[in-house]
Each structure stands twice: as C-alpha cells, then as structure tokens.
MARFI-178681 format. One record per residue (C-alpha): residue in three letters; y, x, z. Coordinates in steps of 0.1 Angstrom, whole numbers, plus 5000, padded with zeros to 4 digits. Layout:
N
{kolmi "ALA"; {Y; X; Z}}
...
END
This chain:
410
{kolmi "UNK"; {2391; 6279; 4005}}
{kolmi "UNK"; {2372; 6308; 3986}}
{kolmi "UNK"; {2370; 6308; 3949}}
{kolmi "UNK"; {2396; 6294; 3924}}
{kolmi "UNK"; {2392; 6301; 3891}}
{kolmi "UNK"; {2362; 6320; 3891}}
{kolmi "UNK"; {2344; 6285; 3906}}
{kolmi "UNK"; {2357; 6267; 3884}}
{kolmi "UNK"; {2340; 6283; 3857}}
{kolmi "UNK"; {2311; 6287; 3877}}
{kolmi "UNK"; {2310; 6254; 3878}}
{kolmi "UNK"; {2303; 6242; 3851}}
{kolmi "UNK"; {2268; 6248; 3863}}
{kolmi "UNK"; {2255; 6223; 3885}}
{kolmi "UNK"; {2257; 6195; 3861}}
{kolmi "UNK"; {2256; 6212; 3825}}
{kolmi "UNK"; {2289; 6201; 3809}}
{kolmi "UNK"; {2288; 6192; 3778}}
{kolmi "UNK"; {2287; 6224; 3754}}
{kolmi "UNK"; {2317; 6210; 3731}}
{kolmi "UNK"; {2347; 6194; 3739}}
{kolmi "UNK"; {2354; 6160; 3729}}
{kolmi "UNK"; {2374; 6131; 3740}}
{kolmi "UNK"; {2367; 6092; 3740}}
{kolmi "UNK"; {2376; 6056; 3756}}
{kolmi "UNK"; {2358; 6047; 3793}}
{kolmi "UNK"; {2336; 6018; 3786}}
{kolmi "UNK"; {2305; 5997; 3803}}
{kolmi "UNK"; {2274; 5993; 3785}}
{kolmi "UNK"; {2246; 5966; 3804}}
{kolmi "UNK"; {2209; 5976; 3802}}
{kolmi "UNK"; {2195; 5952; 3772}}
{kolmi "UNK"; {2181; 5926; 3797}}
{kolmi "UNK"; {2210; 5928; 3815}}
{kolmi "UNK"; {2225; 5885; 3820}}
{kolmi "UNK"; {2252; 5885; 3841}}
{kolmi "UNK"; {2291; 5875; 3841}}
{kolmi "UNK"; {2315; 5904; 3840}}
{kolmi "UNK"; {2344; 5882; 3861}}
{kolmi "UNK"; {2348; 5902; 3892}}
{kolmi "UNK"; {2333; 5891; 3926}}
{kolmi "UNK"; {2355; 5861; 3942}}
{kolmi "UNK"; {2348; 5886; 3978}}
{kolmi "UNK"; {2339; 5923; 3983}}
{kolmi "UNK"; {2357; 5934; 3956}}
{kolmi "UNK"; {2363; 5968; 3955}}
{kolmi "UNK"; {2400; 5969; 3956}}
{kolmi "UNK"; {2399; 5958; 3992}}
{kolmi "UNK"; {2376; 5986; 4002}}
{kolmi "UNK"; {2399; 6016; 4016}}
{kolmi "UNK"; {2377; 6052; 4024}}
{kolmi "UNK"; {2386; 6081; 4037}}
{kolmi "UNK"; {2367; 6116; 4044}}
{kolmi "UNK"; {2362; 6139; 4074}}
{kolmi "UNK"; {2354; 6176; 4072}}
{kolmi "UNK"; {2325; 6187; 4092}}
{kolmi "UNK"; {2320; 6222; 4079}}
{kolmi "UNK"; {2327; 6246; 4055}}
{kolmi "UNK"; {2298; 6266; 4040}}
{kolmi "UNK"; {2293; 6284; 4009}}
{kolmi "UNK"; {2286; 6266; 3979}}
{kolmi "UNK"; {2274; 6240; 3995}}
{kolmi "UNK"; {2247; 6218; 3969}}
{kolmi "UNK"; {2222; 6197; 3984}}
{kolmi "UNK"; {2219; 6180; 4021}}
{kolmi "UNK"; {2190; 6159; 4035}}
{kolmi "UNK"; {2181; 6146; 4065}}
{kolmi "UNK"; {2144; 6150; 4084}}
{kolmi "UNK"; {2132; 6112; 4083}}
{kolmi "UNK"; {2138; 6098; 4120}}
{kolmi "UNK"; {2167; 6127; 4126}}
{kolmi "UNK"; {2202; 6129; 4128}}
{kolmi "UNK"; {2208; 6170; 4119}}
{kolmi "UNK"; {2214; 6176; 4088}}
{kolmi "UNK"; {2204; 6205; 4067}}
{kolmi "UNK"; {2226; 6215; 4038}}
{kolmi "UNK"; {2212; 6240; 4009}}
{kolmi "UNK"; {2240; 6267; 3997}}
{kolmi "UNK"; {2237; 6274; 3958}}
{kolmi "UNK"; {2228; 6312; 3967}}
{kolmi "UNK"; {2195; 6307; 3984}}
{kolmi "UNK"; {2203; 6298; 4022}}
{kolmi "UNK"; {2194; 6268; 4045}}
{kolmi "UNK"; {2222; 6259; 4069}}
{kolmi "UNK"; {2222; 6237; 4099}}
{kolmi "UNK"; {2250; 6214; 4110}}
{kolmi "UNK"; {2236; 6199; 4147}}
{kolmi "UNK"; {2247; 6166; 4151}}
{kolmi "UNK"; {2246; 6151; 4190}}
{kolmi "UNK"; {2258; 6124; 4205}}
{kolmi "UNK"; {2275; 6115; 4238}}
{kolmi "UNK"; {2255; 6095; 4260}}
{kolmi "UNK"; {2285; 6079; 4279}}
{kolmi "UNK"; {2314; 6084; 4256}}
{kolmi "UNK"; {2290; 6078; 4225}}
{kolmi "UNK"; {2311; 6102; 4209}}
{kolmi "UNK"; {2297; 6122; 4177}}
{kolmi "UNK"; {2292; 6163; 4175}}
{kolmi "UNK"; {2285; 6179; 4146}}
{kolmi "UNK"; {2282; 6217; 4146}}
{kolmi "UNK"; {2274; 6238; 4120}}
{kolmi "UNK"; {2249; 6269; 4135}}
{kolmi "UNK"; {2256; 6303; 4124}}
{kolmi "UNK"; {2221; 6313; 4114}}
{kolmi "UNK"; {2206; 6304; 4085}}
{kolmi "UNK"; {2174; 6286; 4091}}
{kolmi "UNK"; {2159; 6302; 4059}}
{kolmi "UNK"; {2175; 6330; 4038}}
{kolmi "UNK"; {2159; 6331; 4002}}
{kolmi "UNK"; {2193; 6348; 3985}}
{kolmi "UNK"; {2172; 6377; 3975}}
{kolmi "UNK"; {2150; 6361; 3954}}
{kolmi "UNK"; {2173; 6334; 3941}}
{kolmi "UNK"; {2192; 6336; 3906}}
{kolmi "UNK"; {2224; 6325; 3910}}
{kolmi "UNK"; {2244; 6320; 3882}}
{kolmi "UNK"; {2263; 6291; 3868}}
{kolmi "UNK"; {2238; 6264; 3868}}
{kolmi "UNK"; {2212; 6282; 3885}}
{kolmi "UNK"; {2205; 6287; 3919}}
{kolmi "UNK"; {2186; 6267; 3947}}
{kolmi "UNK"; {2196; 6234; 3934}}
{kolmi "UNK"; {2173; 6209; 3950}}
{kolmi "UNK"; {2160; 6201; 3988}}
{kolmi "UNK"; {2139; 6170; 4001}}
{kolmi "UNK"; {2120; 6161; 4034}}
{kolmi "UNK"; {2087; 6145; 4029}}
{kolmi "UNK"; {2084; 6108; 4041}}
{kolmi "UNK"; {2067; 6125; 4078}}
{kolmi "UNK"; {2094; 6150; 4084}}
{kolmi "UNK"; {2070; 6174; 4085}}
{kolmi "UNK"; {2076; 6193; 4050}}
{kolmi "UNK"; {2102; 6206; 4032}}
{kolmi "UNK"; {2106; 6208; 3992}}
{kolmi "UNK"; {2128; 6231; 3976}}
{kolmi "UNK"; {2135; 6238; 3937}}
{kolmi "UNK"; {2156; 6270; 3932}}
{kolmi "UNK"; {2157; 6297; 3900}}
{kolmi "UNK"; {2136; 6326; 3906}}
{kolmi "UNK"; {2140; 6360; 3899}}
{kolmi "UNK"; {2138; 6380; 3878}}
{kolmi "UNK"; {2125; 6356; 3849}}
{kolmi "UNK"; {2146; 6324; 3858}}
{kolmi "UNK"; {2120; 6301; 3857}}
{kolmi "UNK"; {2120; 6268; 3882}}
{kolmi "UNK"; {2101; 6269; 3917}}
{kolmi "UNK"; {2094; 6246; 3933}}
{kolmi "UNK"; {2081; 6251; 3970}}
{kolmi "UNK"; {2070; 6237; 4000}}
{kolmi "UNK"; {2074; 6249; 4036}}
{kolmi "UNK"; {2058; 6228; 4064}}
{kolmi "UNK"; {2080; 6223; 4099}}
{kolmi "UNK"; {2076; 6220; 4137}}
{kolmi "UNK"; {2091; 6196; 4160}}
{kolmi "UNK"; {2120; 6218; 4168}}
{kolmi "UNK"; {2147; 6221; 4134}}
{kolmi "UNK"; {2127; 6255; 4121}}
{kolmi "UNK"; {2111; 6262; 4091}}
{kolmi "UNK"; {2079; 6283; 4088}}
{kolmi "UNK"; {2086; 6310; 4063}}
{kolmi "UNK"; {2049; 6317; 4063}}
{kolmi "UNK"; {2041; 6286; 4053}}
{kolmi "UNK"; {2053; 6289; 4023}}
{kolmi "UNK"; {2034; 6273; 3994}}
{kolmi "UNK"; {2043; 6273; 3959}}
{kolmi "UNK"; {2043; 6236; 3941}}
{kolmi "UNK"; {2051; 6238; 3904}}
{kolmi "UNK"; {2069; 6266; 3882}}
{kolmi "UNK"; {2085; 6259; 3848}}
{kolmi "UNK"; {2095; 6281; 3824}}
{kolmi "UNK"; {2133; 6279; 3816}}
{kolmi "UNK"; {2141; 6287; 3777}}
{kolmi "UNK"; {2177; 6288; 3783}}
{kolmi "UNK"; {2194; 6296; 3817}}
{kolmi "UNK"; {2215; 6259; 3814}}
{kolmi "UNK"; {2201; 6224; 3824}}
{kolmi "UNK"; {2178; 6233; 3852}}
{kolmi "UNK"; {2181; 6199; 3867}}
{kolmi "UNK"; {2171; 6209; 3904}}
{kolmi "UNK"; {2170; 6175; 3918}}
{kolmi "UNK"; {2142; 6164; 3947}}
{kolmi "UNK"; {2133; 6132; 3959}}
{kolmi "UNK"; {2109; 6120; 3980}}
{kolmi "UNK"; {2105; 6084; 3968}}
{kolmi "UNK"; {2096; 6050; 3985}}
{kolmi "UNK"; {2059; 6055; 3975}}
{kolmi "UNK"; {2059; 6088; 3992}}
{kolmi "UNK"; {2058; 6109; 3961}}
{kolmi "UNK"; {2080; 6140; 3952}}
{kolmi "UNK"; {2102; 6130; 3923}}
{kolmi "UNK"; {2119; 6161; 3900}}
{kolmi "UNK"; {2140; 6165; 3884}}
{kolmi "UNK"; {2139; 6187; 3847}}
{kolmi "UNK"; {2173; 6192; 3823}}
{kolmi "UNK"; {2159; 6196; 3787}}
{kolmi "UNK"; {2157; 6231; 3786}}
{kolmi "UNK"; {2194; 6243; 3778}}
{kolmi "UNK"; {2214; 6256; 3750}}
{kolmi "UNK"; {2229; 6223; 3734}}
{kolmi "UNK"; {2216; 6198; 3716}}
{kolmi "UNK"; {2182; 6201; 3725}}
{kolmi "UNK"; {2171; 6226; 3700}}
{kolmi "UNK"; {2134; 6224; 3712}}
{kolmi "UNK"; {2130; 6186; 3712}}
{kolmi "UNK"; {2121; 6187; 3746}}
{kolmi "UNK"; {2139; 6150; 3754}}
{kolmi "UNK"; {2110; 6132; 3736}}
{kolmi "UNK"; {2084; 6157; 3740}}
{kolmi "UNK"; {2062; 6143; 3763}}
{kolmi "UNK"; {2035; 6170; 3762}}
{kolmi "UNK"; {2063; 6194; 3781}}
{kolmi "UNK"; {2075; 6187; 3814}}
{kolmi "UNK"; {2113; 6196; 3808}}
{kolmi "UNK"; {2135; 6169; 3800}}
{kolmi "UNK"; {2116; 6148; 3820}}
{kolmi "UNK"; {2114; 6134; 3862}}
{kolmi "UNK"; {2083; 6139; 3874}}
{kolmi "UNK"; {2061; 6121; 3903}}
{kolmi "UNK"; {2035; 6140; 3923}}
{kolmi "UNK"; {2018; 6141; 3952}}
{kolmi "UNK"; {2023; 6173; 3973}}
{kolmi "UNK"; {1999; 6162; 3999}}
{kolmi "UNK"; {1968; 6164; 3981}}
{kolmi "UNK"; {1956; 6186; 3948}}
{kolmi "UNK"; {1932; 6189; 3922}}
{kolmi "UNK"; {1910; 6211; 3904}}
{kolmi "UNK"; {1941; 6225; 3879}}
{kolmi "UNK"; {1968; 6220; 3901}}
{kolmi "UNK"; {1987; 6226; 3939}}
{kolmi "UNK"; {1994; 6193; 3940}}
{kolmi "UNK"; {1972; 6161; 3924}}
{kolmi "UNK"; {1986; 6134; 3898}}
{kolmi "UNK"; {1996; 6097; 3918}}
{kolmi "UNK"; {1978; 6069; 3910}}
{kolmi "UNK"; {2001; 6045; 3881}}
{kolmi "UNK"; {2019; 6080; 3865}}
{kolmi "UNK"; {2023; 6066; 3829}}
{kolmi "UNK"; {2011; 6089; 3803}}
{kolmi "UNK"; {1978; 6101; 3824}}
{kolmi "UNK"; {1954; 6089; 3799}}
{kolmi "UNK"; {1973; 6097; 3766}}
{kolmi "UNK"; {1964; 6131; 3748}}
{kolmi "UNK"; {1989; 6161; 3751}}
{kolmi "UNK"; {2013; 6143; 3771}}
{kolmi "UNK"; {2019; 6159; 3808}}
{kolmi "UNK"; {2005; 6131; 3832}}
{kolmi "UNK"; {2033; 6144; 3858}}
{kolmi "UNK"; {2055; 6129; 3842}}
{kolmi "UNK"; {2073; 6093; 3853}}
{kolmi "UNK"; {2101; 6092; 3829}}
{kolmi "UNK"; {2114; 6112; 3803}}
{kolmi "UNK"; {2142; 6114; 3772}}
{kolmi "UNK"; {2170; 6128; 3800}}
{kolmi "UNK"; {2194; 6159; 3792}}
{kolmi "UNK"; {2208; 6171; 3823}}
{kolmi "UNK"; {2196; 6145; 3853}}
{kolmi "UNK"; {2221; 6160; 3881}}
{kolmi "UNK"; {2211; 6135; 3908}}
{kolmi "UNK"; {2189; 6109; 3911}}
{kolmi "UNK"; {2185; 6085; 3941}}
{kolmi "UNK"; {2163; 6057; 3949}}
{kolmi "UNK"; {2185; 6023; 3968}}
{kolmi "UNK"; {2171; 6024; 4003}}
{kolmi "UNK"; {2175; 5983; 4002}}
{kolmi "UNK"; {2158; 5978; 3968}}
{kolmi "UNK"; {2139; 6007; 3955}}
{kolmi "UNK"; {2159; 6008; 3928}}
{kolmi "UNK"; {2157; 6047; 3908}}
{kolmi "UNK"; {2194; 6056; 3897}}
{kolmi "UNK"; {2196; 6088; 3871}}
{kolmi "UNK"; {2226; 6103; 3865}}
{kolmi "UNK"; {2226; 6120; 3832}}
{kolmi "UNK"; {2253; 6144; 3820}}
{kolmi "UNK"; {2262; 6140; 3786}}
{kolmi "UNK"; {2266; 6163; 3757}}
{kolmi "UNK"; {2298; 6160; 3736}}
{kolmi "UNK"; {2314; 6127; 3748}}
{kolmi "UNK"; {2298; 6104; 3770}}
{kolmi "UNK"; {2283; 6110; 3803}}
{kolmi "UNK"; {2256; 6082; 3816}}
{kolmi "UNK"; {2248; 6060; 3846}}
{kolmi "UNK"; {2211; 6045; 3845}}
{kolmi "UNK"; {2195; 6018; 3867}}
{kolmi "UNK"; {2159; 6010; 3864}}
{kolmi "UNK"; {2151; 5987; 3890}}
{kolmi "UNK"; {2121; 5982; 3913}}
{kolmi "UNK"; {2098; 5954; 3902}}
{kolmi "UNK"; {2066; 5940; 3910}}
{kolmi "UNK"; {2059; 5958; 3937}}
{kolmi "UNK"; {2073; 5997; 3926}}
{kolmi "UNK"; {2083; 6002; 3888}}
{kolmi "UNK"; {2117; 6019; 3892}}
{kolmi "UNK"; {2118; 6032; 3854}}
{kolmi "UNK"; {2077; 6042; 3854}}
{kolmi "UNK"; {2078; 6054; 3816}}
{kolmi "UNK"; {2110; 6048; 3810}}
{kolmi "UNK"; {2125; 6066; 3776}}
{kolmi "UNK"; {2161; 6075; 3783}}
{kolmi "UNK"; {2174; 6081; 3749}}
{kolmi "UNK"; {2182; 6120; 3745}}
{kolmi "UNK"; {2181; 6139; 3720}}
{kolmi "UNK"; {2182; 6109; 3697}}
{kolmi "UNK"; {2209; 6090; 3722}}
{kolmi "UNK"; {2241; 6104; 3739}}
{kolmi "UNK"; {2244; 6072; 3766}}
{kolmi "UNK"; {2248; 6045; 3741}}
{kolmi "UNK"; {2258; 6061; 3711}}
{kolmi "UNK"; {2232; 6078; 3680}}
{kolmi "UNK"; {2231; 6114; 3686}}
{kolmi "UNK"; {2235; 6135; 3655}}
{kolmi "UNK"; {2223; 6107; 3635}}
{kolmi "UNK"; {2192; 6095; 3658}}
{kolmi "UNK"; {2189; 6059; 3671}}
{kolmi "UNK"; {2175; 6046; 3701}}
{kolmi "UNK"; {2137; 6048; 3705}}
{kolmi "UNK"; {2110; 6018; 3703}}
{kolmi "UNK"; {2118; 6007; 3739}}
{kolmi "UNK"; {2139; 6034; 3748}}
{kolmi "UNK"; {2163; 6022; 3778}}
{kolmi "UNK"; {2201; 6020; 3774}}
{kolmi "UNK"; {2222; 6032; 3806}}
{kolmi "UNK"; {2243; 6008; 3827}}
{kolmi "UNK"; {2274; 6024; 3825}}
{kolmi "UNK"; {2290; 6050; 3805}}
{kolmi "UNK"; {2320; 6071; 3803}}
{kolmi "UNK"; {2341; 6093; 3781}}
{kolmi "UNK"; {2357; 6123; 3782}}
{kolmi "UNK"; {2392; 6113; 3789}}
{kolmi "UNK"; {2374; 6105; 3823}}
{kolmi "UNK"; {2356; 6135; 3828}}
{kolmi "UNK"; {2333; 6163; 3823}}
{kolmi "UNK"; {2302; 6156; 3841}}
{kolmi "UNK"; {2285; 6136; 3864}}
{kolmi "UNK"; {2276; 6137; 3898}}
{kolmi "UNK"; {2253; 6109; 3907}}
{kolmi "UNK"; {2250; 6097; 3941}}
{kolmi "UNK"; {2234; 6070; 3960}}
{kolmi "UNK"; {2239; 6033; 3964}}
{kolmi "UNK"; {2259; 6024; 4002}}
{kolmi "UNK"; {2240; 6009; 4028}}
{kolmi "UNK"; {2253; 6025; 4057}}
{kolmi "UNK"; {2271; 6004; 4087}}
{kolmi "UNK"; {2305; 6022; 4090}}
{kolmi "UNK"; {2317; 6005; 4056}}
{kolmi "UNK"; {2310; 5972; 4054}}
{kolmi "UNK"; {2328; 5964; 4022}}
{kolmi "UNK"; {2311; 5995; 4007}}
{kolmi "UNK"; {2277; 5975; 4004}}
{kolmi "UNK"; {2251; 5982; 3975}}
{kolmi "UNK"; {2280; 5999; 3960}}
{kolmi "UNK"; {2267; 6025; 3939}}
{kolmi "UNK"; {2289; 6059; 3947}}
{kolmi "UNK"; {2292; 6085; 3919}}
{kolmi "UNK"; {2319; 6113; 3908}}
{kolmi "UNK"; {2326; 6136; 3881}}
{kolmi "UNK"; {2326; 6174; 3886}}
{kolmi "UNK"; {2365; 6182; 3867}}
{kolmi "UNK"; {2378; 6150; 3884}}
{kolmi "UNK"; {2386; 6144; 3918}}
{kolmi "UNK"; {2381; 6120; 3941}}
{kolmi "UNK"; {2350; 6092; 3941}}
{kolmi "UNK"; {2340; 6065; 3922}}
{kolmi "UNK"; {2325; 6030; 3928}}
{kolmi "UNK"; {2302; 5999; 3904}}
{kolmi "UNK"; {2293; 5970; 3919}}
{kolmi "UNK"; {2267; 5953; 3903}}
{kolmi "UNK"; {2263; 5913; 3906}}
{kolmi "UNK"; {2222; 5906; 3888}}
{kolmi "UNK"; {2220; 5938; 3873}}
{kolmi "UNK"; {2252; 5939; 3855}}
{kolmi "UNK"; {2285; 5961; 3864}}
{kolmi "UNK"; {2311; 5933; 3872}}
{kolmi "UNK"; {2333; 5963; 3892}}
{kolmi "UNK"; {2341; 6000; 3891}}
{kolmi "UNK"; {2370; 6017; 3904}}
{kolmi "UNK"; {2379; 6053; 3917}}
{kolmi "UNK"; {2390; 6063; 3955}}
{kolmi "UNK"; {2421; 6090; 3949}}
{kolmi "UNK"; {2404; 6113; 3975}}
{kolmi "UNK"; {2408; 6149; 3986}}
{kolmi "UNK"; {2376; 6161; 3968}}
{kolmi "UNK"; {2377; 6182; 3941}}
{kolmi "UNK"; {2344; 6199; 3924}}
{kolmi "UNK"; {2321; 6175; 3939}}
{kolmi "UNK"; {2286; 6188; 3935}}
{kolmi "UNK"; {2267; 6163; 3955}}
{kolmi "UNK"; {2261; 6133; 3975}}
{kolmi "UNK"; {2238; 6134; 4004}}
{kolmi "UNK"; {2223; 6106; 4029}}
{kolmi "UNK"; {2215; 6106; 4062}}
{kolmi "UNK"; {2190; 6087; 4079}}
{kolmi "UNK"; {2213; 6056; 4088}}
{kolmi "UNK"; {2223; 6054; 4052}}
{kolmi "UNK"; {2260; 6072; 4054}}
{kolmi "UNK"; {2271; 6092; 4030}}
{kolmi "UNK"; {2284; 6129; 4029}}
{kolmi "UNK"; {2300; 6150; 3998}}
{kolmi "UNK"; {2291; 6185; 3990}}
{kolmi "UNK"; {2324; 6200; 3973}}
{kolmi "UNK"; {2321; 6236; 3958}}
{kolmi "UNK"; {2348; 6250; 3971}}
{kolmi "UNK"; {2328; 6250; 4001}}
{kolmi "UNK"; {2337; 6215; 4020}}
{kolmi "UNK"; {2306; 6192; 4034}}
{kolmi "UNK"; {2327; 6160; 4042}}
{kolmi "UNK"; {2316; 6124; 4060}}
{kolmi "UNK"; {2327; 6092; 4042}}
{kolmi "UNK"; {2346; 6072; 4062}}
{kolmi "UNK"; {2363; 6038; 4064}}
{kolmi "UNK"; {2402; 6041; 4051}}
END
C-alpha cells in the first residue's frame, strides 16, 4: 500500500470533515412523516447477513467507478485526473469471472487537474445511452469546478476531442467541492455542490438559492439553450422564482459526498458530511411518478442533521435526515447505494454507507420509510472513499489506499 500518514491527512478531503472536533452519542432521527415500528424485522435481519470483499485491483487513489449502461467493464476515476479500465469477461463454459485492470489510462487529464485534499477529479457518470461520459474535476490554475462531457464509441474509448465543457463554478474556498455525478432515472445529470468551504458556511450559500453551491443540481446535457451548454428539465423547482438558479433540484446541503438513486424505487439518498458533530443520512423518496426530494431544503447552515446550528432552527419545510450519527462513530460520511444485486440475497434494499476514519461498512434497513436496523460489517476497508454499482446492481468499494474491492457474500 502507498501512502500512510500523508493520506491520511489528505484525506480528510474527499468528504470535508468537519473543521472542529467534537464528540457525541450515535442516534436515529425518522424524516417527520416518517410512521413506522422501530422493532426489528421478524426475517432479514441484518445480523444474519455475513459479507465479505475481494480485491480486483489496486490503482491510485481510486474515487469514483461507474459502469457504461448495458456493460460489464468498469471504469474507475483516480483522484489525480486519470481514467482506468478494469476488463471484466466471462467464461463461456466455466462461467468463471475475469477482471483485469489495463495498463493504459483511457484518458489522462493529471495535468490540468488540482489535486489537493478535497480536490481533484471527484465525480464520473455514464449517460442513460452509454454513449457519454460526465466528469467533474478541480481545474487549474483557478480551482474552480468543471464539469465535462466526452461522447464514446462502441469499443471502451473515450474521444478526447470530443470534449465539451458543461458547467464551471467558481470555488471560494478549496474545501467542499462535492464532485458527485449522477445520471438519474429521468435521464438527467444530477451534481453535486458542497457549500463553498471554509466552515460554517460563511457565505450563506446553504440557503441561498440564487447560487448554485450548496445545492444538487438537475440538467439536461443533451439539449441547450440560449444562455447555457446544457437546457433546464422540465419540473426543476425554482425555474419561475426571481434570482433563484433554476438548475437547482435541492438545496440547504454542506458537503453531499455521494448521492445515489435506489434502482428498485427511485428513491434519491444524500449523504451529507457534517460540521462539528453529527454527520447525516437523507432519504427523499420517489413519489407520484418522480419527486425524489424535487425542492427539498436540507437544513444547513441553520441545521447540522437534526440539531440547530449556531443558534438557527429548521426552515419552513425544511427536511430532517433519516439517520444521524456522532462523532464517537466517525468523521465523515461516505454514502453509498441501496443493495439490489443477486449475489447477497439477505443484503436486499439495504442501504450501504461508511465513514471515511472508520473502517469497515455499514448497513439501515428501512421497513415504511423508517430505520428499524443498522449495523456495521468489521471489514478490511479502511479510508473508504466510495461506493460504486455495476450494471447488475453489485457493489464495489473504492479505498484510498489504493484498493477497488467486490462485495461479496461472507
């Protein structure tokens, strides 16, 4: 393994730690219309789910993975600017699984990329065709957010002259970048925008809805419009309302460092990294066709998960997260994705999520909405960056000391 210290204090980039230390008691906290029993499951509990993990390569930094819709490679982002590819084949006869990670970079954009602590390329998505890829990295030399697109041929290659550029956002402080991509249910590209940096939100940018940080954003890469590379979806919330940004879907979020939408549901789930105490689970479920928090007001600055902020209190409407925890059980959070793979049966519409200074993984079941389970797998993962999905729904861990690892049944 490469780095030791020096990554761990590098790490305390990809999710924004909180900027003060600070300890406090692991609780739950239901979303208000939450109406459920908190007695455990009778079956599928998840004490009687054992997982394990395999190593499938070793690359540096690795920080995001995605899958082409329809494919089985998988493409893995390295904090410092490159593109890796890990082939993955099966045997015909013996119907045994290869997974091989090539040598060459499929796109090498280290020279252009700043990377330090939390910035870097931080964020990768296919569109819903598997014909585009999205990327959000930290540009030189002004560390602003970029967000680009590069289109794809039928073979795993990416067109380097293709090259268009989505969105840039000036960055006020070189923490909370977010970085996240998403390509939603809908279709749209969903990103995601820390609050600016520093600590505390000095800017107010959590409730500001006229700028685009602290805030995940919907557009639509595949058309555009007279003022922009890109055009506004149809049902974007705050399109008709003065100053406010009409990219914007949801807002009131610190540090979102990963975001994921249930493949089984549509369900949005925002991990939000806290600031002095508490770090934040939110579900905002997929209703009436898609919702999946349209809107939705988060909390921060005037919220840290469920708890006033420096004296604020929650805003008119503003949405409480599912689940919280302090810091005598970590630093910051990793969101991940809700199971719905085939390998782990027991696993199912588990939602899978870990903290970046503890290790292993960690499990909620929900039963209606409302956390009746959560538990932690003592794994051998340490500095666990990301989650990523492949295109049967299995789950892989991005560790920072350089492991890409399969989840597997214990």
């Amino acid at each position: 393994m490469r780095r030791s210290l020096v990554l761990v204090a590098t790490l305390l980039l990809v999710a924004a730690c909180s900027d003060d230390a600070a300890t406090s008691a692991t609780s739950t906290t239901a979303a208000p219309t939450s109406t459920s029993t908190t007695e455990p499951l009778a079956e599928g509990t998840l004490d009687s789910v054992s997982l394990d993990v395999e190593e499938i390569a070793e690359l540096d930094e690795p920080i995001a993975l995605a899958v082409r819709p329809g494919g089985t490679d998988l493409y893995v982002a390295e904090k410092a600017g490159r593109i890796r590819l890990i082939k993955v084949t099966e045997d015909p006869v013996t119907e045994e699984i290869t997974r091989q990670l090539q040598t060459t970079p499929l796109l090498d954009l280290s020279d252009e990329v700043v990377n330090e602590g939390e910035r870097g390329l931080l964020g990768m998505a296919f569109s819903s065709d598997g014909r585009k890829l999205y990327l959000d990295l930290t540009r030189e030399p002004d560390s602003a957010t970029v967000v680009l697109e590069y289109e794809l041929g039928d073979r795993p290659t990416i067109d380097a002259k293709s090259r268009r550029e989505l969105l840039v956002v000036e960055q006020p402080f070189p923490n909370h970048n977010g970085g996240h991509l998403a390509v939603g249910p809908d279709g749209y590209l969903y990103i995601g925008l820390g609050d600016g940096g520093s600590g505390g939100d000095p800017e107010g940018n959590g409730q500001d809805r006229s700028t685009l940080l602290g805030s995940i954003l919907r557009i639509d890469p595949e058309s555009s419009d007279d003022e922009r590379r890109y055009a506004i979806p149809d049902g974007n919330p705050f399109v008709d309302e003065g100053a406010a940004r009409p990219e914007i879907w949801l807002y009131g979020v610190r540090n979102p460092w990963r975001f994921s939408f249930d493949r089984a549901t549509g369900d949005l789930w925002v991990a939000d990294v806290g600031q002095n105490e508490y770090e934040e689970i939110n579900r905002l479920p997929a209703a009436d066709g898609f919702d999946a928090g349209r809107g939705a007001n988060l909390g921060w600055n005037e919220m840290e998960a469920t708890h006033p902020f420096q004296g604020g209190e929650n805003p008119d409407g503003g949405v409480l997260p599912l689940f919280e925890y302090g810091r005598e059980d970590g630093c910051s959070v990793s969101g991940g994705y809700v199971y719905r793979g085939e390998a782990i049966p027991g696993l199912d519409g588990t939602y899978l999520y870990a903290d970046l200074c503890s290790a292993g993984i960690r499990g909620l079941q929900l039963d209606q909405g409302q956390v009746i389970d959560s538990r932690t797998w003592d794994l051998p993962v340490q500095q666990l960056y990301s989650f990523g999905q492949d295109d049967e729904g299995e789950l892989y861990l991005l560790s920072g000391n350089g492991q890409v690892l399969l989840l597997t049944a214990g």
